[in-house]
C-alpha positions as CSV (number, residue, x, y, z in Angstrom):
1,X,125.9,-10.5,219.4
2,X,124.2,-11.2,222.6
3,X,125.0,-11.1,225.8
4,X,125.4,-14.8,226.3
5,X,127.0,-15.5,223.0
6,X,129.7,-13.0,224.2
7,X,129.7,-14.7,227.3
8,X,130.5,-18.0,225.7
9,X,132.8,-16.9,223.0
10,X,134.5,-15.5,226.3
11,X,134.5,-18.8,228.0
12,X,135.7,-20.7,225.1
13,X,138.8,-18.2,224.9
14,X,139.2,-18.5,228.5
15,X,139.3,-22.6,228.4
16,X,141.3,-22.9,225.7
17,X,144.3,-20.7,226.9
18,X,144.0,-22.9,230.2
19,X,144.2,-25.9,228.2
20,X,147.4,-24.9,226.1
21,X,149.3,-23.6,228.9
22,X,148.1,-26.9,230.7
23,X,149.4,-28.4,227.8
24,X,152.6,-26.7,227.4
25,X,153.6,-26.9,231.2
26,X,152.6,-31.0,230.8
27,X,155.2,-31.0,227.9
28,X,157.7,-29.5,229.9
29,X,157.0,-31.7,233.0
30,X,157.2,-34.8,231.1
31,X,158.2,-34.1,227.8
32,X,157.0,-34.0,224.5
33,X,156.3,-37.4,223.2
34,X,154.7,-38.7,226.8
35,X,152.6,-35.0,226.4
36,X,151.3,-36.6,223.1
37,X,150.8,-40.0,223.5
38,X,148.7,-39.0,226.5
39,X,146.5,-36.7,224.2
40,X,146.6,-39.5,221.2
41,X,145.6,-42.4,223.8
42,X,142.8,-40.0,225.8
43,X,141.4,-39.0,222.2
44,X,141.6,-43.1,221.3
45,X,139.5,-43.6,224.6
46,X,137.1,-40.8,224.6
47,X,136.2,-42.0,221.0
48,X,135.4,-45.4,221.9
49,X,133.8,-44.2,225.0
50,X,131.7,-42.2,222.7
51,X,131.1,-45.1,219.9
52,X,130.0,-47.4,222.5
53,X,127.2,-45.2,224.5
54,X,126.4,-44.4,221.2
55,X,125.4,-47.6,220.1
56,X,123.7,-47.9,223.5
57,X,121.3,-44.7,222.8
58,X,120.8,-46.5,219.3
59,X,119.4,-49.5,220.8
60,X,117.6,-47.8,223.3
61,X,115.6,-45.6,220.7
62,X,114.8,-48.4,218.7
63,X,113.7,-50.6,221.4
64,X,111.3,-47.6,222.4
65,X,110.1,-47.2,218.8
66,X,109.0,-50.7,218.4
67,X,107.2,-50.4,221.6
68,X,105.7,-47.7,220.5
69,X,106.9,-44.9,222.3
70,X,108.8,-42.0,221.1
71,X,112.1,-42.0,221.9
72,X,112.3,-38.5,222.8
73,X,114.7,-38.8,226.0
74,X,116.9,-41.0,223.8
75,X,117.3,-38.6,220.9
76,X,118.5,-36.0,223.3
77,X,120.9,-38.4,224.9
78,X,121.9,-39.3,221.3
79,X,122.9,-35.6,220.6
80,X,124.6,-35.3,223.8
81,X,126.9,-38.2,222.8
82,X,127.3,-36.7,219.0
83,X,128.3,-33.2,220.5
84,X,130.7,-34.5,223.4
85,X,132.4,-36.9,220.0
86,X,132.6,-33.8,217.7
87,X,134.5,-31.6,220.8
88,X,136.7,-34.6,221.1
89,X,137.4,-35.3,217.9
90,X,137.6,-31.7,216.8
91,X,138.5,-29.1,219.5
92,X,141.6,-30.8,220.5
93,X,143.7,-31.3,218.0
C-alpha cells in the first residue's frame, strides 16, 4: 500500500473513533433517544440536502448540453454530491 493510502486508512481510523466517542459522550450528555433522533433527523436533512443540489447539477448539465457545451464542471459537481450522499447514507450508520 502506498504511502497516502496508509495515510488515509489512518485518517479514516482516526475520525471514526472521534466520531463514536463523540457519539457516546452525546448519549451520555443527553441520552439515548435525543443522541438518535439527532443522527436519524441530520441523516433525514443531509439526504434531502443532497437530493436537492442533486437535481440542481442535473439541470445544470443539461442546460449546458443543449447549448452545446460539455458539462464538464457539472459532472464533477455531480460526483461531489453522489460521494458526500453515499458517506451520509453509508458511513454513519
Amino acid at each position: 500500500m502506498s504511502r497516502i493510502g496508509k495515510k488515509l486508512v489512518i485518517a479514516v481510523i482516526v475520525v471514526s473513533i472521534v466520531e463514536l466517542a463523540g457519539i457516546v459522550l452525546m448519549t451520555r450528555w443527553i441520552g439515548g433517544m435525543a443522541t438518535t433522533l439527532i443522527m436519524v433527523l441530520t441523516a433525514i436533512l443531509g439526504a434531502y440536502m443532497a437530493q436537492a443540489e442533486g437535481r440542481k447539477v442535473w439541470v445544470e448539465a443539461q442546460r449546458q448540453l443543449q447549448a452545446g457545451q460539455i458539462p464538464g464542471r457539472m459532472l464533477l459537481d455531480g460526483l461531489s454530491v453522489f460521494v458526500g450522499a453515499y458517506c451520509l447514507s453509508f458511513l454513519v450508520f
